[in-house]
C-alpha positions in Angstrom: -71.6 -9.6 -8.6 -75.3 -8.9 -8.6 -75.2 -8.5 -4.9 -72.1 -6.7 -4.1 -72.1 -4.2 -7.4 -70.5 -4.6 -10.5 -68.0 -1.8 -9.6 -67.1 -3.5 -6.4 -66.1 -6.6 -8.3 -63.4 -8.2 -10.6 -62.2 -10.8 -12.4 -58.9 -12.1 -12.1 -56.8 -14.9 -13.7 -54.5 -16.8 -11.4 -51.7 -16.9 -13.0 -51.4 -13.0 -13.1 -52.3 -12.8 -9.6 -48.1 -13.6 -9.7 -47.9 -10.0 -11.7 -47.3 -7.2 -9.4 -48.4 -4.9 -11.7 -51.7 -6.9 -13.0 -53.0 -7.6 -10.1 -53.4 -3.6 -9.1 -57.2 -4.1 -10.4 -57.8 -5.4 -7.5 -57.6 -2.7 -5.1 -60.6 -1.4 -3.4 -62.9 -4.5 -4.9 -65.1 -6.1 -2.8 -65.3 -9.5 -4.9 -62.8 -11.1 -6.7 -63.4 -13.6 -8.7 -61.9 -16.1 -11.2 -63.6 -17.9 -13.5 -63.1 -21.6 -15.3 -59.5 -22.0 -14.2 -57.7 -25.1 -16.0 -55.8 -27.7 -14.2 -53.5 -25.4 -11.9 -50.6 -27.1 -9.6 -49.4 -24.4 -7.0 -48.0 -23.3 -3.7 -50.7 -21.1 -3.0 -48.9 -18.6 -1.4 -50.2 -15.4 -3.5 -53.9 -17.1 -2.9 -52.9 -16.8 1.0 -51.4 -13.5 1.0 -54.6 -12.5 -1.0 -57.4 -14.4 1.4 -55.3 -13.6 4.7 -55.4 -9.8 4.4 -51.3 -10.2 4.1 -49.4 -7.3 3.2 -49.0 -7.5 -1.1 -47.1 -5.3 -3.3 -48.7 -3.2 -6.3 -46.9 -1.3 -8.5 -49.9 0.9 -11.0 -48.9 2.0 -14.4 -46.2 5.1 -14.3 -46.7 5.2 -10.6 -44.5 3.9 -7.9 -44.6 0.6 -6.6 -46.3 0.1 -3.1 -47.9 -2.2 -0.5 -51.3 -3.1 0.6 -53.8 -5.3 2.2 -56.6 -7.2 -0.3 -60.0 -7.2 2.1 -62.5 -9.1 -0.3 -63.9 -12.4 -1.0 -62.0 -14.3 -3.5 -64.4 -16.8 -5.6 -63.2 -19.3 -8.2 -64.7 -21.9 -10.3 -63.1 -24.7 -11.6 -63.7 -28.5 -13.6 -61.0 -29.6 -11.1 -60.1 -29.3 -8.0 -56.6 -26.7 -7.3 -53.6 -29.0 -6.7 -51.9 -27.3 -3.5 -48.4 -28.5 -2.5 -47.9 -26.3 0.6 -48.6 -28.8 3.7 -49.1 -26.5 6.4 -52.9 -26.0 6.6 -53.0 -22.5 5.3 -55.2 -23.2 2.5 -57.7 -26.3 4.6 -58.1 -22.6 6.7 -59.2 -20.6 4.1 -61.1 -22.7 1.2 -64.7 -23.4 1.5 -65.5 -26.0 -1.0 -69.0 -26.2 -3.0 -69.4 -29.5 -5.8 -72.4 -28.3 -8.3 -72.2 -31.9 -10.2 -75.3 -31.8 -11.6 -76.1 -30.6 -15.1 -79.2 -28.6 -16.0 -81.0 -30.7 -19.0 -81.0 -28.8 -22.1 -84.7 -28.9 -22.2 -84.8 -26.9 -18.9 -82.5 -24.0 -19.6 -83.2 -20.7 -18.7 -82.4 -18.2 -21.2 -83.6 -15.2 -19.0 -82.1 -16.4 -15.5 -79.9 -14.4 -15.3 -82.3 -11.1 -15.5 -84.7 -12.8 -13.1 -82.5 -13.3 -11.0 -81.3 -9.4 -11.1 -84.6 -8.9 -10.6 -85.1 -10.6 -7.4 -81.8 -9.4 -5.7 -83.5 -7.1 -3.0 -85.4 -9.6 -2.2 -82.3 -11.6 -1.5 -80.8 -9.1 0.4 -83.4 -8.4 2.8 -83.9 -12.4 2.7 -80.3 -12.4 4.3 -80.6 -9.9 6.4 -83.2 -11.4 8.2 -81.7 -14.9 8.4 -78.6 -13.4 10.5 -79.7 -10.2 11.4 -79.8 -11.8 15.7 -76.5 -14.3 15.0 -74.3 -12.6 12.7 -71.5 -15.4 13.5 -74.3 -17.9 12.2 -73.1 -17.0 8.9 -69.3 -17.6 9.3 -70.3 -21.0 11.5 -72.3 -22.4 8.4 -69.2 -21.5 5.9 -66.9 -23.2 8.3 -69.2 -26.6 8.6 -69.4 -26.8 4.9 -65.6 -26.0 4.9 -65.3 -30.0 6.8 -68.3 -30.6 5.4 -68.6 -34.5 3.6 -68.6 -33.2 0.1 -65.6 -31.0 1.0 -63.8 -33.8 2.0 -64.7 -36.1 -1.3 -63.4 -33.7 -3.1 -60.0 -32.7 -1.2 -59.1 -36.9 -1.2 -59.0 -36.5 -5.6 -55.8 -34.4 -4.9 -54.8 -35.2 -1.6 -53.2 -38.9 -1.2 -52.3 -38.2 2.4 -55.7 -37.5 3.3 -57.1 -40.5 1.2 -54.2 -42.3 3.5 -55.7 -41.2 6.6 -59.1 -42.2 5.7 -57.8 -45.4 6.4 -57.5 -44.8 9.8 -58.9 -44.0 13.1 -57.4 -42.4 16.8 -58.6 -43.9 19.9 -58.5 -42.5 23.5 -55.5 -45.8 24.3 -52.3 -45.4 23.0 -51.0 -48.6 22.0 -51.3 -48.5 18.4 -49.3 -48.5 15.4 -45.6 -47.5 16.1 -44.7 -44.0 15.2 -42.2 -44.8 12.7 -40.8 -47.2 9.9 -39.7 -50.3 10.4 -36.5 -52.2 8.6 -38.1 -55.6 8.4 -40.8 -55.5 5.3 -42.5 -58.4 7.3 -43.4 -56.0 10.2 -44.5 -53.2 7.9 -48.2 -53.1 8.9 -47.3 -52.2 12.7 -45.3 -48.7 12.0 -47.6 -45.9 10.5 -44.7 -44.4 8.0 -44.0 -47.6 6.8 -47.9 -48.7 6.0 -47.7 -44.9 4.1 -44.7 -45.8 1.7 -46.4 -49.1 1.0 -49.7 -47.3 0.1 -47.9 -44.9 -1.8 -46.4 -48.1 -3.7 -49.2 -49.3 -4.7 -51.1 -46.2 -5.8 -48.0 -45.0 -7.8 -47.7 -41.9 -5.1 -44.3 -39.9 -4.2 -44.5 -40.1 -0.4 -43.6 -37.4 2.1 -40.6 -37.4 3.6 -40.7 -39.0 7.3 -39.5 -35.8 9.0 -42.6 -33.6 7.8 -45.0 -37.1 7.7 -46.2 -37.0 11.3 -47.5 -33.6 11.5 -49.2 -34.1 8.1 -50.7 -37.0 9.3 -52.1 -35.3 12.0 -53.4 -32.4 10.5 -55.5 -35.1 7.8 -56.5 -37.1 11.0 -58.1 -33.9 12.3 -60.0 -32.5 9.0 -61.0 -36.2 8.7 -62.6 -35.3 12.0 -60.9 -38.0 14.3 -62.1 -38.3 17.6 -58.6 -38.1 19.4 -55.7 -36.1 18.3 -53.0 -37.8 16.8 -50.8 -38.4 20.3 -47.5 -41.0 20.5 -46.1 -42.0 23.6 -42.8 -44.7 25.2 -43.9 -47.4 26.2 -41.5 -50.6 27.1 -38.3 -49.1 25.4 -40.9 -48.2 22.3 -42.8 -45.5 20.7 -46.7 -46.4 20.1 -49.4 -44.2 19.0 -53.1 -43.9 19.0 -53.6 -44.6 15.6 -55.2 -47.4 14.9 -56.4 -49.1 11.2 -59.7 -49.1 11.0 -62.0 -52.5 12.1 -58.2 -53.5 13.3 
C-alpha cells in the first residue's frame, strides 16, 4: 500500500467478492488486497474473473447495475493455504505463492517498522527501477519461477492430493510404462496408473477423481511437478502404455 498509494488500494474480504454490489470498491484500485482469510474451500471462479481482467458485474448504490474489467494486483494472506476445487489450471496460472514461516522473536520486534519503512519507500522505488529498468520482463520471469518454485510446490501438495500423487512419479522419453487405465484384477493394480491412484486415495482416506477427467489432471500435476516428458500414452501390442513410470521402478 506504501508503494502504490493508499488511495490506489483496498481491502476486500472474499467472501463478498461473491456481492455484486460490495465488491464496487474495487473499481479504479490499483491493489487489492485481503487480509488473514480463515480456512476457505472454493471454485475460484470470482478470484479468476478478478485476476484475469474478465468482464465482472457492479451494481453502485442507487445506481444501475453495469460491467467492467478489475486491472490490479490482488494480494492475500492467509494461515492456510486456499482449497481450490476447479481442475483446470486457471488458478496454478495465476497464483504466486510466498511461505513467511518464520516468526520474529518477541525480543526483536520492531514497534516503529512500519514508519521506517514509509520512510525508506523512495528509495525502494528508485531501487526497483533500476533493477528492471533494461529487462522489464525480468520482473514477470522471476514471479513466474517462484510461481513453480520448490516452496510453491510444498505448499500446493497440503491441499492438493493429486499432485502429492504425482510426486510419486516420473515421465521418461520410452513409452512402455504403466498402462493408461484401471485394471479389474486387484493383483495387477500397480501396472495401470488410475488404478495405483484409487489405491493411494484408499489409503490416505482421499475421494478420487473420476477416471474421465483423471488423465488430463494427471498431466497437468506431472508438468508443475516439472517432469521432463509430457504425459504421452500410446498402442502397443493390442494395449495402451504410457510414459509414466514410478519412481526408482
Amino acid at each position: 500500500m506504501m508503494l502504490v498509494g493508499e488511495e490506489n488500494s483496498t481491502s476486500i474480504n472474499l467472501k463478498d467478492l461473491e456481492k455484486i454490489s460490495s465488491r464496487t470498491k474495487l473499481l479504479d484500485k490499483t491493489l487489492i488486497f485481503a487480509p488473514d482469510q480463515g480456512r476457505i474451500v472454493t471454485d475460484g471462479a470470482i478470484l479468476k474473473a478478478l485476476t484475469g481482467g474478465d468482464v465482472m458485474s457492479f451494481e453502485p448504490k442507487y445506481k444501475d447495475p453495469f460491467d467492467a474489467r478489475i486491472q490490479s494486483i490482488f494480494l492475500m494472506t492467509n494461515n492456510a493455504p486456499i482449497i481450490f476445487t476447479e481442475h483446470n489450471g486457471g488458478i496454478t496460472r495465476r497464483r504466486v505463492l510466498f511461505h513467511f514461516a518464520d516468526k520474529v522473536p518477541d525480543h526483536l520486534i520492531d514497534e516503529d517498522l512500519k514508519s521506517k519503512i514509509k520512510q525508506e519507500i523512495p528509495s525502494i522505488i528508485n531501487l526497483l527501477i533500476n533493477m528492471f529498468k533494461d529487462d522489464p520482463i525480468k520482473a514477470k520471469k522471476l514471479l513466474e519461477a517462484q510461481r513453480g518454485s520448490d516452496e510453491a510446490i510444498a505448499i500446493k501438495k497440503k491441499n492438493n492430493h493429486l499432485l502429492r500423487f504425482a510426486s510419486y512419479l516420473e515421465t521418461r522419453k520410452e513409452c512402455n510404462g504403466l498402462e493408461p487405465g484401471k485394471k479389474q484384477d486387484h493383483q495387477k493394480a500397480h501396472t495401470a496408473v488410475y488404478s495405483l491412484y484409487r489405491l493411494y486415495c484408499t489409503y490416505f482416506d482421499e475421494q478420487p477423481v473420476k477416471q474421465a477427467i483423471f488423465w488430463d489432471l494427471l498431466k497437468m500435476n506431472l508438468k508443475e511437478l516439472k517432469n521432463k516428458y509430457p504425459a504421452d500414452k500410446r498402442h502397443l501390442n493390442g494395449a495402451w502404455y504410457t510414459n509414466i513410470y514410478l519412481k526408482n521402478d
